[in-house]
C-alpha positions in Angstrom: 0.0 0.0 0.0 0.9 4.0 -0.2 -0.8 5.1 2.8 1.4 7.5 4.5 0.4 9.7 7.7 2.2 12.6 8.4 2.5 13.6 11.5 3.5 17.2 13.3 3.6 19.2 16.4 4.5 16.5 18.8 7.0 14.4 19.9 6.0 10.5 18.4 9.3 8.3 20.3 6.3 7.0 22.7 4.1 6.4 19.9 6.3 4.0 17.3 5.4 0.9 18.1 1.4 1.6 17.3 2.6 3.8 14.3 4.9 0.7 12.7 1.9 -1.5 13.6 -0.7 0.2 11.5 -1.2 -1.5 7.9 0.9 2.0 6.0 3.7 1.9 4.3 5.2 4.8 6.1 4.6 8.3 9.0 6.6 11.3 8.8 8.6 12.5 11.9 8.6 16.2 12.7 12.5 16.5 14.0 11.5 19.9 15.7 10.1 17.7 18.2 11.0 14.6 17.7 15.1 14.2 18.7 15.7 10.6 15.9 19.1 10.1 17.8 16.8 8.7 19.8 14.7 7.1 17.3 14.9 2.9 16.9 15.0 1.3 13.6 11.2 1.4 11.8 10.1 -1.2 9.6 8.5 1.2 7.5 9.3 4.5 5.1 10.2 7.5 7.6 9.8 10.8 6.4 11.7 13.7 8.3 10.4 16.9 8.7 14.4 18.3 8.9 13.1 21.5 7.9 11.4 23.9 10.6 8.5 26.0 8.9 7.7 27.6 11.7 10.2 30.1 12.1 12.7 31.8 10.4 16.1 30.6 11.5 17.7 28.9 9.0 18.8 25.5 9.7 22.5 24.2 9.5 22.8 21.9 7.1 25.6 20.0 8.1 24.3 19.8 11.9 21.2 18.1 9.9 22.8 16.1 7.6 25.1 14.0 10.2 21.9 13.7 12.8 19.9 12.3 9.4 23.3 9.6 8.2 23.8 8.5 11.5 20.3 7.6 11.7 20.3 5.7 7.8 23.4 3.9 8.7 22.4 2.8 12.0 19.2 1.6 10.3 20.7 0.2 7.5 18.0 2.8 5.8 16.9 2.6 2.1 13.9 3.6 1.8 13.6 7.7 3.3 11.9 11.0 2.5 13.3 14.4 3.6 11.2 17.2 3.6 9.6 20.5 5.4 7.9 20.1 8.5 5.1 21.8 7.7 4.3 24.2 5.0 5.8 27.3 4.5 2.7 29.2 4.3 3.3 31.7 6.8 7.1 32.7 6.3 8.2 35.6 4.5 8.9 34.7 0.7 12.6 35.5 1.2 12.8 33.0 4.2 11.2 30.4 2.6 13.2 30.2 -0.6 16.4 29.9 2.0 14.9 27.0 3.9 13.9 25.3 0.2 17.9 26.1 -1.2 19.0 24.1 2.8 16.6 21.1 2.0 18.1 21.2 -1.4 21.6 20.9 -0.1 20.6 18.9 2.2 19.3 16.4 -0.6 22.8 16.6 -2.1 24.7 15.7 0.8 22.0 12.6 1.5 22.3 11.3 -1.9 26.2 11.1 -1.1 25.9 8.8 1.9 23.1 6.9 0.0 24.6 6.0 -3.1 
């Protein structure tokens, strides 16, 4: 199936094992709340909300990209999405156009590791 929840505004660590039970193929994980150091390995697709689109600090990317590979190679992870947390609605243009050229960068640095 390609039933995906997404989830934000909360912290989900005590909520996993009923997540990776459901019958989806995959939840998104807003990392604003959510710390995935902490995370164990999930059975399913995981989608990070690296981005914060809730404010306008502009994320580091390489303080995001080593949180995000140490999480894919201690999960031995092939199957991940990286994205916003929410959407960026609400920021000024000029903001969000920054936080889209990080997750871009971001992808590059990913595709790296991955490949």
């Amino acid at each position: 199936n390609f039933i995906r929840i997404h989830l934000f505004y909360g912290d989900v660590l005590n909520k996993i094992k009923e997540l990776s039970s459901l019958p989806i193929s995959g939840f998104s994980i807003d990392m604003q709340y959510t710390d995935i150091r902490k995370l164990g390995c999930i059975d399913k697709i995981v989608i990070l909300g690296a981005i914060d689109s809730q404010n306008t600090l502009i994320e580091d990317v390489d303080k995001l990209s080593d949180i995000i590979i140490n999480y894919i190679k201690k999960c031995d992870v092939n199957k991940i999405a990286i994205t916003n947390n929410v959407d960026l609605d609400f920021l000024p243009y000029n903001v969000a156009v920054k936080k889209i050229s990080i997750l871009g960068k971001l992808f590059k640095k990913l595709i790296k590791i991955i490949e």
